[in-house]
VEXVEXKOL-794677 format. One line per 4 residues: their letters; for each residue x, y, z of N, C-alpha, C, O. Coordinates in steps of 0.1 Angstrom, whole numbers, plus 2048, in hexadecimal, padded with zeros to 3 digits. Atoms other than C-alpha are relative to their C-alpha. Example, Ala and Ser with C-alpha at 12.3 -4.5 7.8 and 13.67 -1.06 7.14 Angstrom:
VEXVEXKOL-794677
as) 809,7F4,800,87B,7D3,84E,809,80C,800,813,80C,807 ~ 7F7,7F5,800,889,7F5,847,7F8,80B,808,7FD,816,809
END
This chain:
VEXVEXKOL-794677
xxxx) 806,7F8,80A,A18,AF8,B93,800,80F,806,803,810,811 ~ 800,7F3,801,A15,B20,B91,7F4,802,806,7EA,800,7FF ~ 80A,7FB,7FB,9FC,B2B,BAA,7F1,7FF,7F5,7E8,7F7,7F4 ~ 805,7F8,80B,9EC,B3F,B8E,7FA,7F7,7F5,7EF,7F9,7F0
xxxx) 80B,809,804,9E5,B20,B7B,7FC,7F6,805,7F6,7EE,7FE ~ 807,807,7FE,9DC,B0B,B92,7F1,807,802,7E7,801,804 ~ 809,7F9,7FA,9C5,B26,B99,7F2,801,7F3,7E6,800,7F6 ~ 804,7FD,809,9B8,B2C,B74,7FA,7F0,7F7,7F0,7EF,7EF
xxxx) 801,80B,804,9BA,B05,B6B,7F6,7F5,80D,7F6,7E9,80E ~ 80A,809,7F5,9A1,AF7,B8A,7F4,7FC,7FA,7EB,805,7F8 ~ 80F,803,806,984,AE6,B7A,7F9,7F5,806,800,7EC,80B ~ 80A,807,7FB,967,AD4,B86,803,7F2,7F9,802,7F1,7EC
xxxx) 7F9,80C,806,974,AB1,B80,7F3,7F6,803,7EC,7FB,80C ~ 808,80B,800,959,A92,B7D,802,7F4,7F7,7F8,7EC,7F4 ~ 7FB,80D,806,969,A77,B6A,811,7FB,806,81C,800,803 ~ 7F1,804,7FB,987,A67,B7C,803,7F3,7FA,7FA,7EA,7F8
xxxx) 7FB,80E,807,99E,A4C,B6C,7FD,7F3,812,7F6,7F4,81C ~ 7FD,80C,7F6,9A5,A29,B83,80D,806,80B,80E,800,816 ~ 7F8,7FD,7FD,9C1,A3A,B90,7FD,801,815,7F2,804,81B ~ 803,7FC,7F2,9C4,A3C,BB9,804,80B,806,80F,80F,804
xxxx) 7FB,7F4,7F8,9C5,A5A,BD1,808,7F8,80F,802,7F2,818 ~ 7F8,80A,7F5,9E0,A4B,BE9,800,808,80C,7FE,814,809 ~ 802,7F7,7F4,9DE,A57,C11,80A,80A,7FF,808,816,803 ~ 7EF,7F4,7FC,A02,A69,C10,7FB,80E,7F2,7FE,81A,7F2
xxxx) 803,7ED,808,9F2,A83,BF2,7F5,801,7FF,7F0,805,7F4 ~ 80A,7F9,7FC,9D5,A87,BFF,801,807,80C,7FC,812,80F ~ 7FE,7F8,7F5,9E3,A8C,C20,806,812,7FB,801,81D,7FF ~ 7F5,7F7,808,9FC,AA6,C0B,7F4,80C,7FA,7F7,817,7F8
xxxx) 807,7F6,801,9DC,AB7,C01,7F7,805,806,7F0,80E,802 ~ 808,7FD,7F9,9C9,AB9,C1D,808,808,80B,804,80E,814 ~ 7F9,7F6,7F4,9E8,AC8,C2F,803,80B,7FB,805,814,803 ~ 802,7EF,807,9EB,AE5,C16,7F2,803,806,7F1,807,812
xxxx) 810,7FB,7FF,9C4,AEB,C17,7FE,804,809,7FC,810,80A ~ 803,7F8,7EA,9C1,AF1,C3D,802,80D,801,7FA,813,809 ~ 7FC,7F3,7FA,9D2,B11,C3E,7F4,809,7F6,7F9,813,7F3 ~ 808,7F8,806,9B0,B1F,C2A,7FA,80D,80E,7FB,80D,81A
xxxx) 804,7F7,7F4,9A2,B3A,C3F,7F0,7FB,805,7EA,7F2,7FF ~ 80E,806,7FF,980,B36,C51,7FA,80E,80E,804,810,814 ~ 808,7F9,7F9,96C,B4F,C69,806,800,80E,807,7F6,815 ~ 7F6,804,7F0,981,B5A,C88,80C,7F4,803,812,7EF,80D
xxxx) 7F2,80D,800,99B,B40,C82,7FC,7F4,808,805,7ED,80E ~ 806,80C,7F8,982,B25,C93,802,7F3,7FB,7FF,7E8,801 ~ 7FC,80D,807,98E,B0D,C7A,7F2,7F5,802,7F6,7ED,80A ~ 80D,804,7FB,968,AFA,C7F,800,7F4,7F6,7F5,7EE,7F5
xxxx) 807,80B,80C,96A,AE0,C61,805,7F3,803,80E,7F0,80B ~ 7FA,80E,7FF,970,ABF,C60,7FC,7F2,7F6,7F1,7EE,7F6 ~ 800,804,80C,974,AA7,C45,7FE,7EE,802,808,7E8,806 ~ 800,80E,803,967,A80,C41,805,7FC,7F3,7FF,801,7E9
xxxx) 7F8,80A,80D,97E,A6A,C26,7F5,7F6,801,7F1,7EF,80A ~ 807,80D,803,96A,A53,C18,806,7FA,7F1,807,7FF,7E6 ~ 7FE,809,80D,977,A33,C03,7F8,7F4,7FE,7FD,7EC,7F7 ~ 80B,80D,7F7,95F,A19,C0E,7F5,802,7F3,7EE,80C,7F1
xxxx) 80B,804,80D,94A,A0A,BEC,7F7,807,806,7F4,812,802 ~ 80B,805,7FD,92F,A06,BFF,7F8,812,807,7EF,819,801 ~ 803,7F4,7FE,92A,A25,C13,803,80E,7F2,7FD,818,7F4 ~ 7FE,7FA,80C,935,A39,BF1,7EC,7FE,7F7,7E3,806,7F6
xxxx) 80D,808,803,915,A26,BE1,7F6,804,809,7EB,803,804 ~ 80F,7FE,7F6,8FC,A30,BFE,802,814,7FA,7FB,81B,7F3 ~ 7FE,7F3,807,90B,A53,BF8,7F8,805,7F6,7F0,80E,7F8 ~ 805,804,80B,900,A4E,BD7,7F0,803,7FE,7EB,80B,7F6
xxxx) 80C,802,7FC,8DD,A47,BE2,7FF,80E,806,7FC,818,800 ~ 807,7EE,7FD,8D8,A67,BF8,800,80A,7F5,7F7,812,7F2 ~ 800,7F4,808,8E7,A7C,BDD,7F4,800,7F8,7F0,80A,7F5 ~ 80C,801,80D,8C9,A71,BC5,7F4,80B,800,7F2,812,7F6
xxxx) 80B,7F3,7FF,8AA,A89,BD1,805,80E,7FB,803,813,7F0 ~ 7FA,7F6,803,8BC,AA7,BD2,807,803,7F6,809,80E,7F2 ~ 7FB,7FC,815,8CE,AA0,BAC,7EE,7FE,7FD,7EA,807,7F5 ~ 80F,805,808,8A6,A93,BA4,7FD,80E,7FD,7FC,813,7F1
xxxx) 809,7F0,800,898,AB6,BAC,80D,805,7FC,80E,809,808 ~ 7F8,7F5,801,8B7,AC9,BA3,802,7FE,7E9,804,807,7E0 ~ 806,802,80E,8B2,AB6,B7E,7F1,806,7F8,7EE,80C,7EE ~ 80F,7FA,807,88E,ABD,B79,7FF,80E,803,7F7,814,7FB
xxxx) 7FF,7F4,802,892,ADE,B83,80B,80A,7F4,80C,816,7F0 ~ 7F2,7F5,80D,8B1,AE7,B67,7F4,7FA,7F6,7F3,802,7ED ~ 802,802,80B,89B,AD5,B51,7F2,806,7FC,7EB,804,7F1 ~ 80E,7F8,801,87B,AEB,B55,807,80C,7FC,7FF,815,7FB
xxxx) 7FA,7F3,7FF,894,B08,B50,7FF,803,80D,7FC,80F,80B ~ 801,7F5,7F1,893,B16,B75,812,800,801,81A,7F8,7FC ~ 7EE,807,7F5,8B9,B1A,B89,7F7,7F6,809,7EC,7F7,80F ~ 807,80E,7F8,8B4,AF6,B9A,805,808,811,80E,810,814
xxxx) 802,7FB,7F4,8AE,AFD,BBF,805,80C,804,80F,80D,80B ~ 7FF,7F9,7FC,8AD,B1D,BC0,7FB,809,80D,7F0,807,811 ~ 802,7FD,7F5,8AE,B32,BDE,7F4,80E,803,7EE,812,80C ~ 806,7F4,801,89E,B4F,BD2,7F0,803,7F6,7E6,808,7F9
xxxx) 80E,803,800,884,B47,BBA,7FA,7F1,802,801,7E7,802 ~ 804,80F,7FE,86A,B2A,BBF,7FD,7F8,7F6,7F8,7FC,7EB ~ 803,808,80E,869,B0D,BAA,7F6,7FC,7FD,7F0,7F5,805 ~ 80E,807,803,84C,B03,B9A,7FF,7EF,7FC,7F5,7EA,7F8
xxxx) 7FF,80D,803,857,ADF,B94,7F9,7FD,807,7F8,804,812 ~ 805,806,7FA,83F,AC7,B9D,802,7F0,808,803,7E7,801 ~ 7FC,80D,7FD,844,AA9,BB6,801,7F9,7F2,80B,7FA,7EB ~ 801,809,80B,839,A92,B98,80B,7FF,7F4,80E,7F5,7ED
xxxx) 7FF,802,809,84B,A9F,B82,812,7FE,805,819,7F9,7FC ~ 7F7,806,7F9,86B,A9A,B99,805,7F2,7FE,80F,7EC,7FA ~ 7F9,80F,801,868,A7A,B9D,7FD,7F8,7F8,7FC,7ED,7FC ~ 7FA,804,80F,869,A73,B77,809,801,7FC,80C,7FA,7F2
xxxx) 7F1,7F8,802,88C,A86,B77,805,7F1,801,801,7EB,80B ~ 7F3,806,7F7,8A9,A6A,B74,80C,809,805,811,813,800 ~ 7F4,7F8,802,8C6,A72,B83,80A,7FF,7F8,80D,7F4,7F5 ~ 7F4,7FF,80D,8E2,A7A,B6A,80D,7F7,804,80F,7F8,810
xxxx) 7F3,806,7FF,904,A65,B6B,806,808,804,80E,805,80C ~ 7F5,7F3,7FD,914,A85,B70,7FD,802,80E,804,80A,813 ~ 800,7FF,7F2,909,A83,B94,807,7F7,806,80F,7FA,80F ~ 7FF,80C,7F9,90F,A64,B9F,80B,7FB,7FE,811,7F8,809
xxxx) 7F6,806,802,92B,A57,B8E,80E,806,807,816,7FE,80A ~ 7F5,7F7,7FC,946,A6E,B9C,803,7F9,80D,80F,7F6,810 ~ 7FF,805,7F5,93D,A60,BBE,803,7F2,800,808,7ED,80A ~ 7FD,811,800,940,A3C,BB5,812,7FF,7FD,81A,7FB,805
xxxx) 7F5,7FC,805,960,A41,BA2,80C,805,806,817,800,805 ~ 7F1,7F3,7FB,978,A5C,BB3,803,7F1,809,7FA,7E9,809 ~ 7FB,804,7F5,98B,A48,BCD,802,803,80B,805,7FC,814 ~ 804,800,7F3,986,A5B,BE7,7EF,80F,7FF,7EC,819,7F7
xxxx) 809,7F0,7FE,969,A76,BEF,7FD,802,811,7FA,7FB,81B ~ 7FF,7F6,7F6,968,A8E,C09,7F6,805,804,7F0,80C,7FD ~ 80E,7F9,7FF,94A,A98,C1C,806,80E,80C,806,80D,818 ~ 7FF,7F1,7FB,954,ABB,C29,7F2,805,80C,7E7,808,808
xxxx) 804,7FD,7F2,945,AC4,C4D,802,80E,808,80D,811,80D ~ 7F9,7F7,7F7,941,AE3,C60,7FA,800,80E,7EF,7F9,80F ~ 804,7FF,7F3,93C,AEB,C85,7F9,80C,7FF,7FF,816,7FC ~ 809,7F7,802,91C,AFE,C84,806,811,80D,805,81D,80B
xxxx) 7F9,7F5,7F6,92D,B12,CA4,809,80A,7FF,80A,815,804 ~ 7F3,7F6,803,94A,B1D,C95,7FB,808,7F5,805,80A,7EF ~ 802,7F8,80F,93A,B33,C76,7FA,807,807,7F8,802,812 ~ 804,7F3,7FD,92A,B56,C7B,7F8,803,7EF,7FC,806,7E4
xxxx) 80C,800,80B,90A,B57,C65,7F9,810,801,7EF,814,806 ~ 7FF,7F0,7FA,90C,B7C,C68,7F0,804,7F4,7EB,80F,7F3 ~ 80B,7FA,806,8EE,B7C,C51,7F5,7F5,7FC,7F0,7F4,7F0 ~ 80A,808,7FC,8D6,B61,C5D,7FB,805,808,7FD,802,814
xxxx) 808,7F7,7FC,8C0,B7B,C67,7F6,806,7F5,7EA,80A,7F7 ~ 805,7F6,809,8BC,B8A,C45,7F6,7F8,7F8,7F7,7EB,7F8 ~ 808,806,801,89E,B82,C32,804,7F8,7F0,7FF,7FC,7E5 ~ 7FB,809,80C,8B0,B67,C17,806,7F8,806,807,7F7,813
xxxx) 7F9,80D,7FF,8C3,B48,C14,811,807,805,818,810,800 ~ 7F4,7FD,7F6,8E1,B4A,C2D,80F,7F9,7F5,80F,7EE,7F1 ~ 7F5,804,806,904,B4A,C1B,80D,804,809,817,7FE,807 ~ 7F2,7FA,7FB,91D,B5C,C31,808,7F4,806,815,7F3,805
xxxx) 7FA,805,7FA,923,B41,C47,80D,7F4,7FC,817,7EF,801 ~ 7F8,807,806,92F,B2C,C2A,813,806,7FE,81D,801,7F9 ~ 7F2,800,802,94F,B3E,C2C,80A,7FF,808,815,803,805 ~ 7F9,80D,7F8,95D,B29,C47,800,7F1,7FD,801,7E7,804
xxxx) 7FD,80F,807,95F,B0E,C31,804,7FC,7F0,80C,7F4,7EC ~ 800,7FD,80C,95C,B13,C0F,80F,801,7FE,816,7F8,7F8 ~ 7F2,802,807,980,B1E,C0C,808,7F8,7FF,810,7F7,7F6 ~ 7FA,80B,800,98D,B00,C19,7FE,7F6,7F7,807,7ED,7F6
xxxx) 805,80A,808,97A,AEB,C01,805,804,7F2,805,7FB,7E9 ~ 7F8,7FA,811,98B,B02,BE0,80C,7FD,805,813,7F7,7FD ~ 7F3,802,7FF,9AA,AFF,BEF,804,7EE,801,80F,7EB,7FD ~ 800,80B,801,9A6,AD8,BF2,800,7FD,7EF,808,7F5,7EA
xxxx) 800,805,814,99D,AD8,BC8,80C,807,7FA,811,802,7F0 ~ 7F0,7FF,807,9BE,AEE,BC4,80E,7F9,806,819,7F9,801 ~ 7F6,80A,7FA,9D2,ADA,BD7,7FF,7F8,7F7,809,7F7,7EF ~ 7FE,80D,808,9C8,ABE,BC4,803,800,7F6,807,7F5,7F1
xxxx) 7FF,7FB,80C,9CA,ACD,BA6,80E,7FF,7FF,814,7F7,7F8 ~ 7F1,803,7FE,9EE,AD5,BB2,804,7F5,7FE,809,7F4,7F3 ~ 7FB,810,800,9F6,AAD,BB8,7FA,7FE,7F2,802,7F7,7EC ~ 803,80B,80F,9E7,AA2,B96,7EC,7FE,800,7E5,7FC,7F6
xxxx) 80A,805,7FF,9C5,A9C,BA4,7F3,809,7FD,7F5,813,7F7 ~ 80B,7F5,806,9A2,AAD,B9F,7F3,7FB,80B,7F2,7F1,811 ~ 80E,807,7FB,97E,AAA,BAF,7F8,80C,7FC,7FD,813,7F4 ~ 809,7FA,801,95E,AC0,BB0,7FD,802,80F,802,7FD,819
xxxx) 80A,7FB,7F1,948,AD0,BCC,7F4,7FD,7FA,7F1,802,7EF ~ 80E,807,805,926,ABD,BCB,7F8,807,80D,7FE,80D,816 ~ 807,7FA,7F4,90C,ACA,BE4,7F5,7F9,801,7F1,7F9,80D ~ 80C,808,800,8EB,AB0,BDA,801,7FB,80B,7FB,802,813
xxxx) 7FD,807,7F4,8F2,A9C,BF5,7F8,803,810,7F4,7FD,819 ~ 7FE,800,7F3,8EF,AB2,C0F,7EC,807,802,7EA,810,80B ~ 80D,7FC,805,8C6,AB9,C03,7FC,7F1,809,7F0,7EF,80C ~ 807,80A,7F7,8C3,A97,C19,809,7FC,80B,80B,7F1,810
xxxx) 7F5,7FF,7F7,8DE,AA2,C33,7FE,7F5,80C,808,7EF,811 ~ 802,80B,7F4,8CA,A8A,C50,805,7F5,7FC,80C,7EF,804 ~ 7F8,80F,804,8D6,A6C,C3D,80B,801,7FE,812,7F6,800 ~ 7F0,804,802,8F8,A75,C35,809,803,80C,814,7FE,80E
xxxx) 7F8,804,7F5,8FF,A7E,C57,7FD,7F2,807,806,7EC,80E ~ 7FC,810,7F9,8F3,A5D,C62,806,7F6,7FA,80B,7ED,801 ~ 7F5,809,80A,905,A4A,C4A,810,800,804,819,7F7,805 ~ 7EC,803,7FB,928,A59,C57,800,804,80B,809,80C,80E
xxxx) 802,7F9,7F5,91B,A61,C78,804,80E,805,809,810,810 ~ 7FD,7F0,7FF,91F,A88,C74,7FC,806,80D,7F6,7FC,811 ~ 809,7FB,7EE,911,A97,C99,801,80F,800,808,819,7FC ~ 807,7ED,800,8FF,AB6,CA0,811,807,809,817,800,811
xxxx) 808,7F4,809,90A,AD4,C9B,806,803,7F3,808,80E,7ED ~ 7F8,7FC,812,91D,ACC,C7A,7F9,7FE,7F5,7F2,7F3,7F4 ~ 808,801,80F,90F,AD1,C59,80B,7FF,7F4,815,804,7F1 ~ 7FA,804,80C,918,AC2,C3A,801,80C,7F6,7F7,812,7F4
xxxx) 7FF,7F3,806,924,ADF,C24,80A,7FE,7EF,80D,807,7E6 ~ 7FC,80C,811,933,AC6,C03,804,7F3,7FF,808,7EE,809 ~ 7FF,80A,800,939,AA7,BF7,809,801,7F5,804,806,7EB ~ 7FC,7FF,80D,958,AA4,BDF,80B,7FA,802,814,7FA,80A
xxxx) 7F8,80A,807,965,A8A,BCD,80E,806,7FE,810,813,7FE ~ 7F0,7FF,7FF,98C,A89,BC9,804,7F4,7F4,7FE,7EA,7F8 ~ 7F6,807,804,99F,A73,BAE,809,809,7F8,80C,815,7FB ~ 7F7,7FD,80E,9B7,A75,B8C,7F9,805,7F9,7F0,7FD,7F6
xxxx) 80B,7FB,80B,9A3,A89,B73,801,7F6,7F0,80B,7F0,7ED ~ 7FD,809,80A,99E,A75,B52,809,80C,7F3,810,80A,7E9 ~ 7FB,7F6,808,9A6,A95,B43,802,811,808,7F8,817,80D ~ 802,7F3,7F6,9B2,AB7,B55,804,809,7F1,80D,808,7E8
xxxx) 800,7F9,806,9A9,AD1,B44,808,80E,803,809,813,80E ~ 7F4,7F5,7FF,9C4,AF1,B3D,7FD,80D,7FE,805,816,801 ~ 809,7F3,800,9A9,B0D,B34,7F2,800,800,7EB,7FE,7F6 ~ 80E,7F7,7FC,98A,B1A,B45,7FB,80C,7FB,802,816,7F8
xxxx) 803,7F2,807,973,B32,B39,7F2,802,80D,7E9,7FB,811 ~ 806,7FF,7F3,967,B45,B54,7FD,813,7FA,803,819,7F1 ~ 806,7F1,806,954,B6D,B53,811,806,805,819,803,80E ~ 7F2,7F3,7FB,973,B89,B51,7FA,80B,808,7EF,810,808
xxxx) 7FE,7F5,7F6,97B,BA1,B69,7F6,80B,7FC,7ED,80C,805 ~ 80D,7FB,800,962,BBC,B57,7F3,7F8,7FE,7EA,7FF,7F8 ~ 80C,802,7FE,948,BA5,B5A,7FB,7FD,813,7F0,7F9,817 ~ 807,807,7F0,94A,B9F,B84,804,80B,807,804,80B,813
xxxx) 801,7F3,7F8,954,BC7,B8B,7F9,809,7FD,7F5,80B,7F2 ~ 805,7F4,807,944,BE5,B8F,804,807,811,801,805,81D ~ 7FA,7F6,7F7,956,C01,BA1,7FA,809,808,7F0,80F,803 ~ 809,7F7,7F4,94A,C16,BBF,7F2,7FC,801,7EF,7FD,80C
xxxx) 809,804,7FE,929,C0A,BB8,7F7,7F8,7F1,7F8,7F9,7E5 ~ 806,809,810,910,BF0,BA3,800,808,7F4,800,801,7EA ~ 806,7FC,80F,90A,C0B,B86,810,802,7FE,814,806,7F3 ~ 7F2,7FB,806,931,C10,B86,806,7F6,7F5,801,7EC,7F1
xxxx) 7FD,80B,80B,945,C01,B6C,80B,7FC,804,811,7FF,80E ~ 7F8,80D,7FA,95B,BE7,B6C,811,806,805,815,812,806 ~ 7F2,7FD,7FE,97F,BE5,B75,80A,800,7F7,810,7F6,7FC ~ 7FD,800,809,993,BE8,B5A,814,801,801,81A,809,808
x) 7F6,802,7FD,9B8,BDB,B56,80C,80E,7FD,818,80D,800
END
């Protein structure tokens, strides 16, 4: 495919057919993906395959709290676990929340899912100092994990970037025996899409610029 659309046609995939992700194209997409960039070229991630029912199914189980609270918070209106303001959801009213199919099922289903790993050593949190929720360091990892969903996209295949999971990260490292000092940084399912979608609707260019500074205006083709 054309860069450009695999680039424009990547969508958050959660329904996969029966179809299987065979080792030789996933290898094939995990050997594109690698060359993503990452902080000083420490390369620090490291990826568990999981196809194992059973461990898939425990998966399953951790993800549940962190979709619970991240449901009862969309459904009070707030952004669910936000970083910036606090939520007013109440335990109680939490664990009334079910979780949605739309969590769960992806992970049962895909044929394989990916728990994405980094080496806390290798990232430069150049602003885990400042007084908010720390993002920089995510970008020793993060790219490799979009370049994994355009890869696959390339081969035919699709998945999502899920993050619930890692809201009970003690259990999912003991589950695939993760060891300090890596942190779980996504969890994402891999199959055949039941349906790949061919147009996204995403904000245009004058809605994500503003020139020389915030009151400037956009960029304009």
């Amino acid at each position: 495919m054309d860069l450009y659309d695999v680039m424009r046609t990547t969508a958050a995939v959660r329904e996969f057919t029966d179809d299987p992700l065979p080792d030789d194209v996933l290898h094939t997409i995990l050997e594109n993906a690698r060359f993503a960039p990452s902080g000083g070229n420490r390369q620090g991630s490291q990826l568990v395959v999981v196809r194992d029912a059973a461990t898939r199914e425990r998966l399953v189980e951790i993800t549940g709290p962190g979709a619970r609270r991240y449901q009862a918070q969309k459904d009070a209106g707030e952004t669910p676990w936000s970083g910036y303001v606090p939520s007013q959801v109440t335990e109680e009213q939490v664990a009334q929340t079910e979780v949605p199919d739309y969590v769960a099922e992806p992970l049962r289903r895909a044929p394989v899912v990916l728990v994405v790993c980094v080496d806390l050593r290798a990232v430069a949190a150049l602003d885990k100092d400042l007084d908010r929720v720390g993002v920089v360091a995510g970008a020793s990892v993060y790219p490799l994990v979009w370049n994994i969903l355009l890869a696959a996209r390339n081969e035919g295949f699709g998945g999502t970037i899920t993050t619930m999971a890692i809201a009970e990260e003690p259990a999912l490292k003991e589950l695939l025996g993760i060891p300090e000092p890596y942190a779980v940084a996504a969890v994402v399912p891999l199959g055949k899409p039941v349906k790949q979608l061919t147009r996204l609707t995403r904000a245009g260019v004058d809605q994500l610029t503003r020139l020389e500074h915030w009151q400037g205006g956009p960029l304009q083709e």
